[in-house]
Each structure stands twice: as C-alpha cells, then as structure tokens.
N, CA, C, O and CB atoms as a CASP TS submission, in Angstrom:
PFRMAT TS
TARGET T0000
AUTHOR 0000-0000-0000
METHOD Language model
MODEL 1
PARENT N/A
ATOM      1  N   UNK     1      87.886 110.063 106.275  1.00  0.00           N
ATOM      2  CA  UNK     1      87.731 109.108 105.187  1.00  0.00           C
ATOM      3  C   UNK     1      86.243 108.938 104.902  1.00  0.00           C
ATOM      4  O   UNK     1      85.400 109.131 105.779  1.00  0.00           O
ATOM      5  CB  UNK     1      88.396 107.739 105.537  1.00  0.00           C
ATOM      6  N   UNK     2      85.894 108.521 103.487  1.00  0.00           N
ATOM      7  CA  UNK     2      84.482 108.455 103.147  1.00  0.00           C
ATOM      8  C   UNK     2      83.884 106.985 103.711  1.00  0.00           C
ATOM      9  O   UNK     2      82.688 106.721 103.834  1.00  0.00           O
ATOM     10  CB  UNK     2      84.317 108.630 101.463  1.00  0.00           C
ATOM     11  N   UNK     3      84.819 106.248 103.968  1.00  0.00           N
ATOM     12  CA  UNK     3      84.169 105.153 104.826  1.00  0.00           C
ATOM     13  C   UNK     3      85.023 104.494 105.626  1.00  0.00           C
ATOM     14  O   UNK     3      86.235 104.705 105.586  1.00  0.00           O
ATOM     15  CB  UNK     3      83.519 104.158 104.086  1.00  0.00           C
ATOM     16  N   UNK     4      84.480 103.658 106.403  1.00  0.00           N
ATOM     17  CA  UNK     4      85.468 102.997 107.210  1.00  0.00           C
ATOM     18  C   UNK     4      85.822 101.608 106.500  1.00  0.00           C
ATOM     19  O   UNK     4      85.275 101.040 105.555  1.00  0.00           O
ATOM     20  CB  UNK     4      84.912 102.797 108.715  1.00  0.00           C
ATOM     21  N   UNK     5      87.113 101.201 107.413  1.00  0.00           N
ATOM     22  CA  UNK     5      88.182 100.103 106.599  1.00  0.00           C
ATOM     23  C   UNK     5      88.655  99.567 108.002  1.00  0.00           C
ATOM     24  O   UNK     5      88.520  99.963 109.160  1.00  0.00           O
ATOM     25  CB  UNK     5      89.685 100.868 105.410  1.00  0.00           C
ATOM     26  N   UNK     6      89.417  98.234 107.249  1.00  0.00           N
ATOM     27  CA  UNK     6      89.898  97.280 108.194  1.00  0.00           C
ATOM     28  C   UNK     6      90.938  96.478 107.563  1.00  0.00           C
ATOM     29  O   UNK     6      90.739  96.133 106.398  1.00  0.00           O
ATOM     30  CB  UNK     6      88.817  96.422 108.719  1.00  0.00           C
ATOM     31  N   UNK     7      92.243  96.051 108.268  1.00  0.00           N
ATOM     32  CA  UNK     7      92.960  95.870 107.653  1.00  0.00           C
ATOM     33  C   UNK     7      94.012  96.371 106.345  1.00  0.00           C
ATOM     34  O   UNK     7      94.511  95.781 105.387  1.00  0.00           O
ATOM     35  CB  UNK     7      92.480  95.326 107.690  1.00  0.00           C
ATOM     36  N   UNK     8      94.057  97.807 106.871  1.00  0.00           N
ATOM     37  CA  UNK     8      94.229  98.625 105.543  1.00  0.00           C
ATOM     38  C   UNK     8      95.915  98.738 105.549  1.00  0.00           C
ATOM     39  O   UNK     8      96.387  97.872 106.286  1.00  0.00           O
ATOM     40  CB  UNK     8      93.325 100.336 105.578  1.00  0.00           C
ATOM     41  N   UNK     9      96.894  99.548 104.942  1.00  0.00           N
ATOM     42  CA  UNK     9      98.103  99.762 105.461  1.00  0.00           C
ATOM     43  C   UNK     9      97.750 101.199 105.525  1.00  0.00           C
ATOM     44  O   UNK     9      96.749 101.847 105.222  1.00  0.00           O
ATOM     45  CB  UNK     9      99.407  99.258 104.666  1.00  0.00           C
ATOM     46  N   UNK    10      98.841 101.459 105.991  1.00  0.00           N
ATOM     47  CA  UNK    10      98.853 103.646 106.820  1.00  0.00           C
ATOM     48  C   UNK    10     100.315 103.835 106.705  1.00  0.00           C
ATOM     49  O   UNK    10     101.211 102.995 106.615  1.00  0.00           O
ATOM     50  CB  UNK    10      98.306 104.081 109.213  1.00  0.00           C
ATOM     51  N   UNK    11     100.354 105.120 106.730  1.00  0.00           N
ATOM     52  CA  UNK    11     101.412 105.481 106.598  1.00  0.00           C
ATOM     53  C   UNK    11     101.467 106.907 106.976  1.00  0.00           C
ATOM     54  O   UNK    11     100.466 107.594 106.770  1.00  0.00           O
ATOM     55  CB  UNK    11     101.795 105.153 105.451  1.00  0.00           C
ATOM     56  N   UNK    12     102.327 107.335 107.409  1.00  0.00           N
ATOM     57  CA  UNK    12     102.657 109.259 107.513  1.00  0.00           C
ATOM     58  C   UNK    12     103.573 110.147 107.080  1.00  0.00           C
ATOM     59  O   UNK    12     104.761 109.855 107.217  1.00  0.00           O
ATOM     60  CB  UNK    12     102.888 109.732 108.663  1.00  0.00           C
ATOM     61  N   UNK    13     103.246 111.239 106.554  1.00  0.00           N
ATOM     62  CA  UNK    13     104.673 112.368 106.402  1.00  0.00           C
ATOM     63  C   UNK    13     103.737 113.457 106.200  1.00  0.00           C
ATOM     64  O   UNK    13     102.615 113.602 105.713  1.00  0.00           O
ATOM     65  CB  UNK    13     106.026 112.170 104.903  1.00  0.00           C
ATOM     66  N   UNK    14     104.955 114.434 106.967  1.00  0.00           N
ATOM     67  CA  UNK    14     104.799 115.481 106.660  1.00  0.00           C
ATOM     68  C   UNK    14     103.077 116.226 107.191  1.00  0.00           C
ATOM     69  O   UNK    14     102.531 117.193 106.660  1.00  0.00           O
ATOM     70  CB  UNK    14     105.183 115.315 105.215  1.00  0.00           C
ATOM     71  N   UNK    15     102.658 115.570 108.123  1.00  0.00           N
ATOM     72  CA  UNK    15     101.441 115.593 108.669  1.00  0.00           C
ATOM     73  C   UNK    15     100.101 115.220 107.685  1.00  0.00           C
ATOM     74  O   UNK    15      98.905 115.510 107.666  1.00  0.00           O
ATOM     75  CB  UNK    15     101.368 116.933 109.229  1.00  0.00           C
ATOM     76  N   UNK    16     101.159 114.296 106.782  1.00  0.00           N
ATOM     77  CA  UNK    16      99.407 113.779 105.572  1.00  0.00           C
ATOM     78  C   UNK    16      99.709 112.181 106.218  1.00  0.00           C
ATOM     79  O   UNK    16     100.711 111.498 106.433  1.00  0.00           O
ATOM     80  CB  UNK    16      99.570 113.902 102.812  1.00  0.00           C
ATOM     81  N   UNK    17      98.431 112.050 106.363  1.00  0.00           N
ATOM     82  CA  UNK    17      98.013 109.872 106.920  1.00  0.00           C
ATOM     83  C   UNK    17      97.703 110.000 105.484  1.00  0.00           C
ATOM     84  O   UNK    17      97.122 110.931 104.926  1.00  0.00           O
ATOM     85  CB  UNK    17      96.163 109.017 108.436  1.00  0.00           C
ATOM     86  N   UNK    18      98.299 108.654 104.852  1.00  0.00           N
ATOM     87  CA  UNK    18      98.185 107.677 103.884  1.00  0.00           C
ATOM     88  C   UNK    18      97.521 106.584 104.132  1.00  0.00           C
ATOM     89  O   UNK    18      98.214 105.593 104.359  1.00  0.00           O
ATOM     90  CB  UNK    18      99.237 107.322 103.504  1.00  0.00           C
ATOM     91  N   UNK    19      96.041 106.425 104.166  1.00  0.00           N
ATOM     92  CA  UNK    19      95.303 104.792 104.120  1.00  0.00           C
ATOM     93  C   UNK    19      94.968 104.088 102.781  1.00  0.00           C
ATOM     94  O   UNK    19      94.176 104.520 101.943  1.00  0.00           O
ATOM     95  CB  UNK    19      93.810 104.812 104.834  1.00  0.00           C
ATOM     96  N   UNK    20      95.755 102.826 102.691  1.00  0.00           N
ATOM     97  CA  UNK    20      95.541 102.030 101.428  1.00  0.00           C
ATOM     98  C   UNK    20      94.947 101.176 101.625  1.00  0.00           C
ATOM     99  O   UNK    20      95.011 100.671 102.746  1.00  0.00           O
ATOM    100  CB  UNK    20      96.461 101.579 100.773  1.00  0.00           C
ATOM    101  N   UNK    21      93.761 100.401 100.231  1.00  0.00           N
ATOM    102  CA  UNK    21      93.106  99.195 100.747  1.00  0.00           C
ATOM    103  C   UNK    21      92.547  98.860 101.657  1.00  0.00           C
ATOM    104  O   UNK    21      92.159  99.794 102.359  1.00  0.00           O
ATOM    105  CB  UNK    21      93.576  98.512 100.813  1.00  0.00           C
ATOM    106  N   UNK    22      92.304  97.873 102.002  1.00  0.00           N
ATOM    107  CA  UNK    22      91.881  97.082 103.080  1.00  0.00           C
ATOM    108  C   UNK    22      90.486  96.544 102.917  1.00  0.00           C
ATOM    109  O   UNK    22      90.056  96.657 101.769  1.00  0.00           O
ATOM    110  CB  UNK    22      91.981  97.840 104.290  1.00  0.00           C
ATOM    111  N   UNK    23      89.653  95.970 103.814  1.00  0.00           N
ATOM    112  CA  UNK    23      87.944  95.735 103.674  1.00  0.00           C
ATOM    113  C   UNK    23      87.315  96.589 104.330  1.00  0.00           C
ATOM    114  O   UNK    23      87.698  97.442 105.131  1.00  0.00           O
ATOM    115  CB  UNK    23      87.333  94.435 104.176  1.00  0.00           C
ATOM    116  N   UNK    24      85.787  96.169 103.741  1.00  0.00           N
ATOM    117  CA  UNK    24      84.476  97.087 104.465  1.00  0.00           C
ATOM    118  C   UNK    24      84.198  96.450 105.481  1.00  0.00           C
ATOM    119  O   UNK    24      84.855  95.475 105.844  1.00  0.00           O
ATOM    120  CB  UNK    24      83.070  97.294 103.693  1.00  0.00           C
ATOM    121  N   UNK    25      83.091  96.940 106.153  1.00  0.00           N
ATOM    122  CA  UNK    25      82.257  96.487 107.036  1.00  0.00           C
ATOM    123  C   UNK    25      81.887  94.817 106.789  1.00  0.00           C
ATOM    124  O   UNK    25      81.914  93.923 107.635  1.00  0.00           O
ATOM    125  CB  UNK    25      81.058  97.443 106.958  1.00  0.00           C
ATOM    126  N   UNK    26      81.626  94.745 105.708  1.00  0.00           N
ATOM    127  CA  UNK    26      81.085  93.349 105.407  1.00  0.00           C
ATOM    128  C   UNK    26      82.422  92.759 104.639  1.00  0.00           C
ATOM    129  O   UNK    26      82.066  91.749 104.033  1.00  0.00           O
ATOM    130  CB  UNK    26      79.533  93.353 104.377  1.00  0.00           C
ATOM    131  N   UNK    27      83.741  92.997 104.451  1.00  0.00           N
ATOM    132  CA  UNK    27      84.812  92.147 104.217  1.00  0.00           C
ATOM    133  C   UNK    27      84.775  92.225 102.903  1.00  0.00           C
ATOM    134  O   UNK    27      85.372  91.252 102.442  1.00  0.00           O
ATOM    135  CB  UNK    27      84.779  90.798 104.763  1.00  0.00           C
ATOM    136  N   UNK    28      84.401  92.850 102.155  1.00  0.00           N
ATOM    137  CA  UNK    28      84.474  93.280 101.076  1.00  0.00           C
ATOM    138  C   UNK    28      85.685  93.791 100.911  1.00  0.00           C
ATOM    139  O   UNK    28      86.081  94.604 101.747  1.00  0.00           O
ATOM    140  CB  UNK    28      83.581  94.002 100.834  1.00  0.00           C
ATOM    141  N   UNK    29      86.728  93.334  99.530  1.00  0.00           N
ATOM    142  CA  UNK    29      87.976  94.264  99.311  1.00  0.00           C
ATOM    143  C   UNK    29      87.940  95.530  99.017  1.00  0.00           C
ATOM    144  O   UNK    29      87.187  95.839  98.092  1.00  0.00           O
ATOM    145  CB  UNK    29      88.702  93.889  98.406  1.00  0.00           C
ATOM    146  N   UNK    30      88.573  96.413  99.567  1.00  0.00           N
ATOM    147  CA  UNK    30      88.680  98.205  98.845  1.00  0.00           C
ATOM    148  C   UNK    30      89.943  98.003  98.072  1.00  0.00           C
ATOM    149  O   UNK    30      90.781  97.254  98.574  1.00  0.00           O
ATOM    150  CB  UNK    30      88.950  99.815 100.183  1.00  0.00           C
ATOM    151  N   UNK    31      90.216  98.609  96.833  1.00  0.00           N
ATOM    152  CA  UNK    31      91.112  99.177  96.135  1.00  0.00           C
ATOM    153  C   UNK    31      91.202 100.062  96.081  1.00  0.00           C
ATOM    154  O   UNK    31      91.018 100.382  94.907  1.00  0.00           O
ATOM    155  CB  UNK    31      91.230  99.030  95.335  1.00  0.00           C
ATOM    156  N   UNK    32      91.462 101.105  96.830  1.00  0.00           N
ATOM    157  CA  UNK    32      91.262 102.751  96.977  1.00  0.00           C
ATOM    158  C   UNK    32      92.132 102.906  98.040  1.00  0.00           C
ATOM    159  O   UNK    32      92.399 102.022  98.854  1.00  0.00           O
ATOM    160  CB  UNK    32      89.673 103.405  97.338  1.00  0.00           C
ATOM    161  N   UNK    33      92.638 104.192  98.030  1.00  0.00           N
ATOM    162  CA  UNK    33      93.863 104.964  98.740  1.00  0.00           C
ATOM    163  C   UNK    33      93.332 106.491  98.914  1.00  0.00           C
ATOM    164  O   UNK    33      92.814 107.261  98.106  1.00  0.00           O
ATOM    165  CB  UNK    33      95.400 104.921  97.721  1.00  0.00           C
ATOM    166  N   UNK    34      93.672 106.623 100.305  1.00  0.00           N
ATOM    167  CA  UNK    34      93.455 108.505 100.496  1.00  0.00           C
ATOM    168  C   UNK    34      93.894 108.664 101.473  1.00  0.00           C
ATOM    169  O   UNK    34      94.048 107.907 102.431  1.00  0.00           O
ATOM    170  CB  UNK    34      92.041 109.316 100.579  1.00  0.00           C
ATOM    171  N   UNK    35      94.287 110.305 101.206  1.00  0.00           N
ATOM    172  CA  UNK    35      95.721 110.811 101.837  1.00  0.00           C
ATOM    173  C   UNK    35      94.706 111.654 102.895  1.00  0.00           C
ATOM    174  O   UNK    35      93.652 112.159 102.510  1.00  0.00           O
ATOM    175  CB  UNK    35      97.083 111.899 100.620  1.00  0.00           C
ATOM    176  N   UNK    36      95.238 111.732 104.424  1.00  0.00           N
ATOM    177  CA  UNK    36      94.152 112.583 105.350  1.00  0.00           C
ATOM    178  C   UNK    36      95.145 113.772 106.035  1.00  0.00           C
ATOM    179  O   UNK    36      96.111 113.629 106.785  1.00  0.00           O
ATOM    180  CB  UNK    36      93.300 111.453 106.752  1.00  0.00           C
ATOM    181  N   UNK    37      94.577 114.911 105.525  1.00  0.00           N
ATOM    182  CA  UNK    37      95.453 115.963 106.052  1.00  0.00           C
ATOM    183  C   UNK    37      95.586 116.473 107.293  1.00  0.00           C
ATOM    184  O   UNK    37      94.660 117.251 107.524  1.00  0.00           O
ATOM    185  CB  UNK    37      95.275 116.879 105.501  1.00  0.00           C
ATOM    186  N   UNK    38      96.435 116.352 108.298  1.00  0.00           N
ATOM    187  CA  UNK    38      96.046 116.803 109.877  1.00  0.00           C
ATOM    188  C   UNK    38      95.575 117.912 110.048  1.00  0.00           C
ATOM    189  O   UNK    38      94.581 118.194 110.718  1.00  0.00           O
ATOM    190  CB  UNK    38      97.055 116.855 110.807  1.00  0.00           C
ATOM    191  N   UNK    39      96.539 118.900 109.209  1.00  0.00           N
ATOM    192  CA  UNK    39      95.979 120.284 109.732  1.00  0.00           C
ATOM    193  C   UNK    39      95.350 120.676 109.086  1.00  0.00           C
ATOM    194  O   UNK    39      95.234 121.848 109.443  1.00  0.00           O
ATOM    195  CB  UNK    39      96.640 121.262 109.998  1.00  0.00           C
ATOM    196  N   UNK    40      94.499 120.442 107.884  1.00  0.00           N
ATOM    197  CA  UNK    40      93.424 120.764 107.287  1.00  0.00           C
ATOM    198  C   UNK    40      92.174 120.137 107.684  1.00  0.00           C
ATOM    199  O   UNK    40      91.194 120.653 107.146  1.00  0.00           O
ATOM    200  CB  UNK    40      93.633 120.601 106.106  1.00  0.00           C
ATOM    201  N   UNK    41      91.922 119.148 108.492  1.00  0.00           N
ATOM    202  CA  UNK    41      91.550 118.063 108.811  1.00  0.00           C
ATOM    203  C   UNK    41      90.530 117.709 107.330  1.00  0.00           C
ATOM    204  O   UNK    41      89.330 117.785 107.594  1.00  0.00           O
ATOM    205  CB  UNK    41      90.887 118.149 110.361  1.00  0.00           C
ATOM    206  N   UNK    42      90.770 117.428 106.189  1.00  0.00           N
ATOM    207  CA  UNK    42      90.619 116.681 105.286  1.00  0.00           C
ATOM    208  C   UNK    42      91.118 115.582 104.639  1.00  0.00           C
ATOM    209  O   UNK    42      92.278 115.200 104.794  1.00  0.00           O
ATOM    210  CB  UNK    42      90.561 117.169 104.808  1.00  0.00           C
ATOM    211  N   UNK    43      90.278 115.020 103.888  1.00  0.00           N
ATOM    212  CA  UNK    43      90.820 113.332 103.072  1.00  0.00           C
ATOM    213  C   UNK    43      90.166 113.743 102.092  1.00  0.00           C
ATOM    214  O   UNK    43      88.986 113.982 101.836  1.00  0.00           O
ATOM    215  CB  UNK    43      90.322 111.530 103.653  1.00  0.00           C
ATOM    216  N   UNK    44      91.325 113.794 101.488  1.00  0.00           N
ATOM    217  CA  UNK    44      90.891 113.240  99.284  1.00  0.00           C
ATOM    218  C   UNK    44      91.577 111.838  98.966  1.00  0.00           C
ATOM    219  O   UNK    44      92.421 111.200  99.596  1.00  0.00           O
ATOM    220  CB  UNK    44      91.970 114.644  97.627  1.00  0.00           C
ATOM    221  N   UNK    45      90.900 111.577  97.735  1.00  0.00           N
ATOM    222  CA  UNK    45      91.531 110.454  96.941  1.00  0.00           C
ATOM    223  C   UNK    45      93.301 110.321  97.191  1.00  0.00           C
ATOM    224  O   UNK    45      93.809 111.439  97.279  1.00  0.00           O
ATOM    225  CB  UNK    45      91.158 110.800  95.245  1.00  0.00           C
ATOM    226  N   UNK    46      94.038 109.474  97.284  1.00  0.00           N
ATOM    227  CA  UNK    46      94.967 109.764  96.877  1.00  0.00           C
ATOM    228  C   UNK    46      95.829 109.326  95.254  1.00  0.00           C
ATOM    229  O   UNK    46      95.675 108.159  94.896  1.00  0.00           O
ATOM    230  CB  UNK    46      95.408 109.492  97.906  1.00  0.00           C
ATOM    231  N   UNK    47      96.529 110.078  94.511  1.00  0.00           N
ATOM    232  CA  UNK    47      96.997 109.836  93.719  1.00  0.00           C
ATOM    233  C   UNK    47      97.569 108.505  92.998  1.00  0.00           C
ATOM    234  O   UNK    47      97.710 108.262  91.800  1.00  0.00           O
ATOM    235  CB  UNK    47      97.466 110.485  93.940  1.00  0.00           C
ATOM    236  N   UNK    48      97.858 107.706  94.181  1.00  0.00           N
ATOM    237  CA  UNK    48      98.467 106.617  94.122  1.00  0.00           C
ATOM    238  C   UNK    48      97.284 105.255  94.685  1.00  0.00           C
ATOM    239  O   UNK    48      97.526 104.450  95.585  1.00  0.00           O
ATOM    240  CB  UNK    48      99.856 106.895  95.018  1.00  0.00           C
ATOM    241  N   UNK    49      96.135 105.320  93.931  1.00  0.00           N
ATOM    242  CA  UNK    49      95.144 104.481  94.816  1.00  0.00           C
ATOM    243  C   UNK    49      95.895 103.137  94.499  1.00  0.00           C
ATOM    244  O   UNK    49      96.742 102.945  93.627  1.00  0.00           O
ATOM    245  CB  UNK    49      93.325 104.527  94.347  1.00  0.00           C
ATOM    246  N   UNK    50      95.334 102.170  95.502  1.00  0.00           N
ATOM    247  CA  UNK    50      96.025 100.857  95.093  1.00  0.00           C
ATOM    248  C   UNK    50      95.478 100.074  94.185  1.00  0.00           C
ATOM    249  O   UNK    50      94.265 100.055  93.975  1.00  0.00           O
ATOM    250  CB  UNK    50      96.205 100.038  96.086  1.00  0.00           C
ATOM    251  N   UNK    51      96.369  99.325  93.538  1.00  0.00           N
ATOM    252  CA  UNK    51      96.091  98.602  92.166  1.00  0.00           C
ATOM    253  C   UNK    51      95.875  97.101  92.820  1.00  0.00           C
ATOM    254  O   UNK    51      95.141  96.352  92.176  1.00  0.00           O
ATOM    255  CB  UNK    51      97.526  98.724  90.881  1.00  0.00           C
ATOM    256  N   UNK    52      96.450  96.597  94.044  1.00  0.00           N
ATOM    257  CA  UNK    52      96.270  95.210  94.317  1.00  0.00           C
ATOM    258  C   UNK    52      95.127  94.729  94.800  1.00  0.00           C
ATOM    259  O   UNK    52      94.238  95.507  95.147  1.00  0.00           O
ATOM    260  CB  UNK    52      97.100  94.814  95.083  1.00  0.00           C
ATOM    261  N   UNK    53      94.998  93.534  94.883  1.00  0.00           N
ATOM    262  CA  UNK    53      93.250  93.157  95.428  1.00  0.00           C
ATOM    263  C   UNK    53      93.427  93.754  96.927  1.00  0.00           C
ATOM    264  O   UNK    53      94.418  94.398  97.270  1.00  0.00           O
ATOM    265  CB  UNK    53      92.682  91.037  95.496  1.00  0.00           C
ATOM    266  N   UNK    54      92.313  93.448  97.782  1.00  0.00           N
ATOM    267  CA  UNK    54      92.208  93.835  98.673  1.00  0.00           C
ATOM    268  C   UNK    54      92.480  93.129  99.886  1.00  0.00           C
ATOM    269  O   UNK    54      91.584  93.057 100.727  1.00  0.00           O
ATOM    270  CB  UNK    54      91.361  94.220  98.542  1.00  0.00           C
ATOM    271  N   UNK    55      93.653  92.569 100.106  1.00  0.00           N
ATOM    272  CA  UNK    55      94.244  91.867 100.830  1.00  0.00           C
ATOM    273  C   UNK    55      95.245  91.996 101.918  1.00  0.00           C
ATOM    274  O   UNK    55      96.343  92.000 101.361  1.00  0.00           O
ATOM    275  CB  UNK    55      94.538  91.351 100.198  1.00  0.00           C
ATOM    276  N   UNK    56      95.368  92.085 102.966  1.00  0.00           N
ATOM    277  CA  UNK    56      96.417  92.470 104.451  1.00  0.00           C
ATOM    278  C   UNK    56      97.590  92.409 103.448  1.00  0.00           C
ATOM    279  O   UNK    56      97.983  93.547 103.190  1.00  0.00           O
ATOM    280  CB  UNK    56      96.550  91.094 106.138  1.00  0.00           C
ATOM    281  N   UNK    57      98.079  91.717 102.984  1.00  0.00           N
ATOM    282  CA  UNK    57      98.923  91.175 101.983  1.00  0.00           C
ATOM    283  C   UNK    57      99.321  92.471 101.156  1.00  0.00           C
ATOM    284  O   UNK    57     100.369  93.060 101.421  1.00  0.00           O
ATOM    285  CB  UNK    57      98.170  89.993 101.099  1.00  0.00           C
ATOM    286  N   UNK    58      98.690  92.795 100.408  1.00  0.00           N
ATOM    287  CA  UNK    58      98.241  94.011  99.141  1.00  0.00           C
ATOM    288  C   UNK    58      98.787  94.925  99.768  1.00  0.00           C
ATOM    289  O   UNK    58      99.874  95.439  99.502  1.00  0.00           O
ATOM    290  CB  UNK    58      96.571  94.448  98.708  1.00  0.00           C
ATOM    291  N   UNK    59      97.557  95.368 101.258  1.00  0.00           N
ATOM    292  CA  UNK    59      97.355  96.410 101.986  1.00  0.00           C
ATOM    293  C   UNK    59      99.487  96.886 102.338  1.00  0.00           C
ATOM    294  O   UNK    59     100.206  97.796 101.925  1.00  0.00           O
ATOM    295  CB  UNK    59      96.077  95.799 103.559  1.00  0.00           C
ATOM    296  N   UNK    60      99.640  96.123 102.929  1.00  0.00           N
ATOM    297  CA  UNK    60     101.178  96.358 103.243  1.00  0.00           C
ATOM    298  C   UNK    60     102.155  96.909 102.228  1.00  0.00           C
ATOM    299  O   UNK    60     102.998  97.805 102.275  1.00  0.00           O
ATOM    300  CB  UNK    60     101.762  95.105 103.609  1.00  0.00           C
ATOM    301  N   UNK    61     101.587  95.724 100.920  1.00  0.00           N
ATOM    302  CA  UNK    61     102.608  95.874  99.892  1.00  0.00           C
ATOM    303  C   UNK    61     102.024  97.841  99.064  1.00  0.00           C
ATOM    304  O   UNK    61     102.806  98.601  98.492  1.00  0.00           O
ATOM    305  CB  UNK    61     102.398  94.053  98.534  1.00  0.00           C
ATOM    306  N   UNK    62     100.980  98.027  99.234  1.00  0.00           N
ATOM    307  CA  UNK    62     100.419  99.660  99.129  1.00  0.00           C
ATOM    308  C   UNK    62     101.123 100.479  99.699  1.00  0.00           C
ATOM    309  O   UNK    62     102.009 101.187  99.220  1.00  0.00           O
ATOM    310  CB  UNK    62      99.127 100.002  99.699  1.00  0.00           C
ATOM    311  N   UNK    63     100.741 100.408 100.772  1.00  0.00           N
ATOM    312  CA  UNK    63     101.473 101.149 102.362  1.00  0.00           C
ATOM    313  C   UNK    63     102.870 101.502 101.640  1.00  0.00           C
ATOM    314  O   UNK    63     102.986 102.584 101.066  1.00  0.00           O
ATOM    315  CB  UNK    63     101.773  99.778 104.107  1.00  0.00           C
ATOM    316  N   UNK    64     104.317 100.231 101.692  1.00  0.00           N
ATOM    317  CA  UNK    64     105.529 100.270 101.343  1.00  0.00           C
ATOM    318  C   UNK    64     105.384 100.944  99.857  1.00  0.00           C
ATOM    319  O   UNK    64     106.464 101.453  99.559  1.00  0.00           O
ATOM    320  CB  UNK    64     106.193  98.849 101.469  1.00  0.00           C
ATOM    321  N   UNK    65     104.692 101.065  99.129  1.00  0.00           N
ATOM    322  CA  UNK    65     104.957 101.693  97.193  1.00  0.00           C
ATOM    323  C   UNK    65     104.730 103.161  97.949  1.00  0.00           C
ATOM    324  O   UNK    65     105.475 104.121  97.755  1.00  0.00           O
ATOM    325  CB  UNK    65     103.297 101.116  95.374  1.00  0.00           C
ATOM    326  N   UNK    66     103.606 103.179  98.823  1.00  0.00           N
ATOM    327  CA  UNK    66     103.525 104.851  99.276  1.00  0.00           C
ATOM    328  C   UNK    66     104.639 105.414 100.310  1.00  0.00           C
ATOM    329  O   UNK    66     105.133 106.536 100.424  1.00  0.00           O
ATOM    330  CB  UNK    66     102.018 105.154 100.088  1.00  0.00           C
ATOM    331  N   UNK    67     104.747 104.779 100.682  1.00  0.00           N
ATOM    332  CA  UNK    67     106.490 105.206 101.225  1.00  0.00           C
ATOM    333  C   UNK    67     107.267 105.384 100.829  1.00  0.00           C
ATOM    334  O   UNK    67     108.025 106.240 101.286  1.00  0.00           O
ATOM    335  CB  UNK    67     107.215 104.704 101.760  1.00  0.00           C
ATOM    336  N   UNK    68     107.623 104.479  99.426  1.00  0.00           N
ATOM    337  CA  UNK    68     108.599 104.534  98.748  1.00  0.00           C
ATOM    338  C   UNK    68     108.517 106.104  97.863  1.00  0.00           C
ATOM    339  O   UNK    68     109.395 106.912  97.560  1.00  0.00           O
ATOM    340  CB  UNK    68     108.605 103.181  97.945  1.00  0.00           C
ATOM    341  N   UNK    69     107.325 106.081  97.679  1.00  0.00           N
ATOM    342  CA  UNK    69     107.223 106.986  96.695  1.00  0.00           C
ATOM    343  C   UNK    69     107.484 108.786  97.387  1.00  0.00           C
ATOM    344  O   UNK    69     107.912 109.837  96.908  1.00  0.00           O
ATOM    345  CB  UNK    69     105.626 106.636  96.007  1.00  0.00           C
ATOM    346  N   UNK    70     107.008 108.399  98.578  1.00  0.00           N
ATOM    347  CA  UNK    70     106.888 109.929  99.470  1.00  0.00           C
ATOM    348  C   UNK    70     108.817 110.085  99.270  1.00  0.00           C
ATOM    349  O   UNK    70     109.515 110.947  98.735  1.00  0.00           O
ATOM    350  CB  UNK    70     106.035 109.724 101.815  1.00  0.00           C
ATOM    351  N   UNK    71     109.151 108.747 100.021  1.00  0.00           N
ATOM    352  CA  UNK    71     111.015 109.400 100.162  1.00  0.00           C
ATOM    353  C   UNK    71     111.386 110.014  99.341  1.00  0.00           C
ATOM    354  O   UNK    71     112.082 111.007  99.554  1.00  0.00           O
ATOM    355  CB  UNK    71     112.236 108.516 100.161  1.00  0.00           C
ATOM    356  N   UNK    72     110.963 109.530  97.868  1.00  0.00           N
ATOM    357  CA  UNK    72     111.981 110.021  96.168  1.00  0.00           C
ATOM    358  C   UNK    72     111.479 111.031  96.343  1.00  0.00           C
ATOM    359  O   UNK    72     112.305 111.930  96.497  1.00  0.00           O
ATOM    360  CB  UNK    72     111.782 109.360  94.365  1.00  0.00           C
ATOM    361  N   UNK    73     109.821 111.532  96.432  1.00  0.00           N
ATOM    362  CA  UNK    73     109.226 112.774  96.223  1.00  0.00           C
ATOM    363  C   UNK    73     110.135 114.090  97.028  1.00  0.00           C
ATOM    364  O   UNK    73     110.418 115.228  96.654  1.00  0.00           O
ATOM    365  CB  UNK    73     107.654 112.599  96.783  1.00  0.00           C
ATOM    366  N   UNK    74     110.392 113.408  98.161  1.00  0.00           N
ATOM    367  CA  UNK    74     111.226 114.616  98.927  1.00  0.00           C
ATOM    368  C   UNK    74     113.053 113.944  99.422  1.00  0.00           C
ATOM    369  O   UNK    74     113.847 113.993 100.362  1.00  0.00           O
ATOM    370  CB  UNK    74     110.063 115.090 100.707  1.00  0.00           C
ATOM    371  N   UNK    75     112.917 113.367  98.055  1.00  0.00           N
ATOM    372  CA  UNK    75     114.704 113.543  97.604  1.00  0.00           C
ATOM    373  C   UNK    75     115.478 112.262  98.870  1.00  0.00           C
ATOM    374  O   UNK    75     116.635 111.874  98.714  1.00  0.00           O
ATOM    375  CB  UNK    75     115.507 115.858  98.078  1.00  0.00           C
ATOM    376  N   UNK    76     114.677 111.814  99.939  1.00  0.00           N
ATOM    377  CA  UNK    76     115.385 111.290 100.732  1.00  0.00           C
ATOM    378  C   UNK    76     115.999 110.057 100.595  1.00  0.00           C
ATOM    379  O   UNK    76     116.434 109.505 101.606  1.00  0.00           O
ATOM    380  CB  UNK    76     114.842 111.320 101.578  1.00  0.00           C
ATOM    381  N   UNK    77     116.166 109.227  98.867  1.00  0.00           N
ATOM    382  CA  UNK    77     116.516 108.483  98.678  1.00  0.00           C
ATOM    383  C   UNK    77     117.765 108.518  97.695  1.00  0.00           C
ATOM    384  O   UNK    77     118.327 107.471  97.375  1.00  0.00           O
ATOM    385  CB  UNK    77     115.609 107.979  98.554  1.00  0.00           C
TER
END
C-alpha cells in the first residue's frame, strides 16, 4: 500500500487483500480503497474506492459493499 492506515476494513478472495478507508498517521480520514495482490506482491487503486467518510463505521460498511460485490462478480450469489 502507498501508505499506512488504521482502522480500515479488509477483506480477501481469490488471493487479492481488499483495504478500504480508514485514517492516517495523524487521524486524518482516507477515502480510498486498494486491492493487494499476494502473488504478484502488488497494490493498485481499487475500482471500488470508498465513497463514505472515513470512519470504523464507513470502513466496515466498505469492507461489506466489497464483499458483496466480489460474490456477484464470481456468481456466488
């Protein structure tokens, strides 16, 4: 990841980590999402950055839209 975070939500499939939101160093909100590839060992943007403030709150409710979204993507819903 291009920086570090706290309080973020995470998530996994398919060997990609999903980190949404959360704060900086100084508690600052992030609105940003990126997907970290294991076996590539890279992180890009992800597609789905988060739209909510930057809140534990948010962070979760991110996390669950990116879950939701991975299942439909691979039919498991």
């Amino acid at each position: 990841m291009p920086n570090s975070r706290g309080f973020f939500g995470c998530i996994s499939s398919d060997g990609v980590v999903y980190v949404a939101d959360g704060h900086d160093k100084t508690k600052n909100a992030l609105r940003s999402a990126y997907a970290y590839d294991i076996a590539a060992s890279s992180t890009t943007p992800s597609k789905q950055a988060a739209r909510a403030p930057g809140t534990a709150a948010a962070a979760e409710q991110a996390a669950r839209a990116l879950y939701c979204r991975l299942l439909n993507e691979n039919g498991l819903v």
